[in-house]
Each structure stands twice: as C-alpha cells, then as structure tokens.
N, C-alpha and C positions, 0 to 999 in steps of 0.2 A: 314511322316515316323516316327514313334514311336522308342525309344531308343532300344526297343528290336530288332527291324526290321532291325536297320542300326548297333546292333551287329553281329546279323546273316548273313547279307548283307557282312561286311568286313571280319567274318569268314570264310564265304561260297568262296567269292572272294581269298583268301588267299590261301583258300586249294586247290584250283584251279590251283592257277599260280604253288602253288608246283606241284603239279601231272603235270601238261605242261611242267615246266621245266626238270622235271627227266625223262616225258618220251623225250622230245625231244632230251635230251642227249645221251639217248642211242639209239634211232632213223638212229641219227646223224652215225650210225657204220651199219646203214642197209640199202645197197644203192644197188637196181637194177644196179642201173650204175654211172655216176657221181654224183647226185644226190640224199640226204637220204629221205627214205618215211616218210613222214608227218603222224604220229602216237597223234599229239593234236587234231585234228577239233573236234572229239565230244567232250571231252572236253571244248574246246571253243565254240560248239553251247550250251551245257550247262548252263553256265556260263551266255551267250548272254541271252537265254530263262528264266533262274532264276533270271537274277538281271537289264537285258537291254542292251540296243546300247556301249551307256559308258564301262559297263563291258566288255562287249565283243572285246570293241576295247582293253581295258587294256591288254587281258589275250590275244588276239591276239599278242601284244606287246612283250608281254613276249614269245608269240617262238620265232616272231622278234629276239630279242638280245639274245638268245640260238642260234641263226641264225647266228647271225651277232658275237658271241664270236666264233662261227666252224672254221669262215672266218677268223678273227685275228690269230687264235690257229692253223689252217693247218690241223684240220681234216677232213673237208669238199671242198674236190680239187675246183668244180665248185665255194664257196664261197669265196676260197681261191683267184683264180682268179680273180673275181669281186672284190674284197678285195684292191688286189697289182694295179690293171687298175686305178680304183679310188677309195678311201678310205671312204671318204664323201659320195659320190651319194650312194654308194655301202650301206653305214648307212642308208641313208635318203629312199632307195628303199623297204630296209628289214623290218626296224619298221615301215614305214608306208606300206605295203605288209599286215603286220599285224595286225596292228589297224584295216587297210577298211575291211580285210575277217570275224574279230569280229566283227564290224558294220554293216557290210553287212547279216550276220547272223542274227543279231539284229535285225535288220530291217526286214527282212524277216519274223523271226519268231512272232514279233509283227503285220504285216498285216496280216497272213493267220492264225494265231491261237485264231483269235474271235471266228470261228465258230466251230472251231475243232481242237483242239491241236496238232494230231499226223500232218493235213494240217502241222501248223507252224513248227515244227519239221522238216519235209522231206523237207519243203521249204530251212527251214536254212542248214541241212544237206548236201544239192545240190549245194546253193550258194558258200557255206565255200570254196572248191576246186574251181568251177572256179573263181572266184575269187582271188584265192590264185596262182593258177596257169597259170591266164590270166593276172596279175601284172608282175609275174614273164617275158614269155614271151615276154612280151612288152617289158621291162626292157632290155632284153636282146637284141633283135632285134634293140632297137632304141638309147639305152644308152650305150649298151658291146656291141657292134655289131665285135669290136676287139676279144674281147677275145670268144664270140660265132663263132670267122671263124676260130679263131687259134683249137675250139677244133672238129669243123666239117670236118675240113680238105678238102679231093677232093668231100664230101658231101652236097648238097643244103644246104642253110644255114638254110630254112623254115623247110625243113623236117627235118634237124637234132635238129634243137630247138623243132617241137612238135612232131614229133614222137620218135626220140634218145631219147634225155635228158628229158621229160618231159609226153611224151603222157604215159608211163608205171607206172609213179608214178602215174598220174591223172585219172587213171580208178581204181587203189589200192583203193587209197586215195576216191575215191567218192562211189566204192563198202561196203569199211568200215564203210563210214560214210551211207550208206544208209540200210545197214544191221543191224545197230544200232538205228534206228530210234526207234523201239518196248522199247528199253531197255532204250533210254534217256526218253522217255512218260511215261514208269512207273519211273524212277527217279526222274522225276520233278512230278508227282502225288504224290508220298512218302514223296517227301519235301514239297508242299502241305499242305497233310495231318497232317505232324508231326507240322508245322506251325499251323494250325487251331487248335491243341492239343492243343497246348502252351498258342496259345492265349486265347482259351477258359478259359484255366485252371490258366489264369490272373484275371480272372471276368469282364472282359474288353464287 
C-alpha cells in the first residue's frame, strides 16, 4: 500500500467513525421500545467493503462504546441494566458485539463480491444485523438471563428477548440496510473511480 492509499485509508476510516458516532448518538433517542434502532450498519458495511475485515471491525467498535457510553450515561434503559448487572461482561459483550458485526461484514463482502459487487454488498448488508442481533441475544439469554426476566416479566423469556425487545429493531435495521444496497454499490464505484483519478493523475 502506497503512502497515498494509507492516507485515504485513515481519512476515509476517520470519517467514518465520525458519521457512526453521531449517528448512533442520536439513534440512541429512537427506540421502538427498550431498545434504540441501529442507524450505523451501512455505514459500517462501507467502511468493511472500502478498506477490509480490520476496518470494519474498528468502526464496528466505535458504535460498540457509543453503546456501551448509553449504558454508563442512563440513556439507553436496556444498556443501563446490562451496565449495573455487570459492568465488565457488559463492556466485553458490546465492543466485541461490534468488532464481529464489522468483521463479519468484512468477511462477507470480500467472498461474494469477486464476481459481482452489488452480491458483496447484500451479503454484507444481511450479515451486519444478524449478527449484531444474534450476539446481542445470546448475551442476553445466557449472560443477563437476570436482568432479561426482571424486564419480561409474566412474558416467556424467548419470546420476549426475540420478539419484544429485539425482533422490531431487527427487521428495521435489516430492511434499511437492504434498501441501501444500490446506494452503498454506487458509493464505493465513486470512490473507485475518484481513486483511479488520482492515481492516474500521479503517473504512477
């Protein structure tokens, strides 16, 4: 990787985590229910598709602890809970939550987009949510299994973890990010292209 390429690489990443970070903060104030809607994924399959696994897990990372500052801070009830039960698990669950759904993105969209970008794209797109929502889950079931019965109440505890708290965000969140597929395939064509500019216009 040439000095130009791993400038654009830490600019591109940068502008990234800001846009992730600001949108997830105000995310954080739009919640179906206990839970706010995850308004990064494209974003983060971006990111994944323009720069790799690594990137993707970074910027994953970064809603991570926009996640994990809701849960300190008291503006995200579910986090908040997770938070006071256990402090630690409750970190270690959220940033890494975040990294795999960047990596997993990553991943994705590096096998399916040999043959055909927009494949890579939809793949990543698709993964980003379960993913992100099948950690959370788990997490919940197996590690808060407390603080998921105190907020299910006389509610199964299955159904209220994937249909209450989760199944509404998870059809949002994956309609979004698959409605956006068109729009991230010309985005990363554009960057692309303006890449190829440049480098041309090096003599290289």
């Amino acid at each position: 990787m040439n000095r130009q390429s791993k400038t654009a690489r830490i600019t591109g990443t940068a502008l990234l985590a800001a846009i992730i970070i600001m949108l997830q903060i105000t995310a954080t104030f739009i919640r179906p229910g206990l839970i706010p809607i995850n308004l990064v994924l494209p974003a983060i399959v971006v990111g994944a598709a323009m720069f790799g696994v690594k990137t993707g897990a970074f910027l994953g990372m970064c809603f991570g602890a926009v996640v994990l500052a809701s849960g300190i801070s008291g503006t995200a009830p579910m986090s908040t809970m997770m938070w006071a039960a256990n402090p630690i698990l409750m970190a270690i669950v959220t940033l890494g939550r975040g990294a795999a759904l960047g990596a997993a993105a990553g991943v994705a969209y590096k096998l399916l987009s040999k043959k055909k970008q927009q494949d890579g794209v939809l793949a990543a797109a698709i993964v980003a949510p379960i993913v992100n929502t099948g950690i959370f889950l788990a997490a919940l079931i197996f590690l808060f299994r407390d603080t998921l019965v105190h907020f299910a109440g006389d509610n199964n505890i299955i159904y209220h973890a994937f249909i209450v708290m989760a199944g509404t965000n998870f059809i949002i969140e994956l309609f979004i990010n698959i409605g956006l597929v068109a729009v991230i395939v010309r985005i990363l064509e554009a960057i692309k292209l303006t890449r190829k500019e440049a480098f041309d216009g090096t003599g290289h």
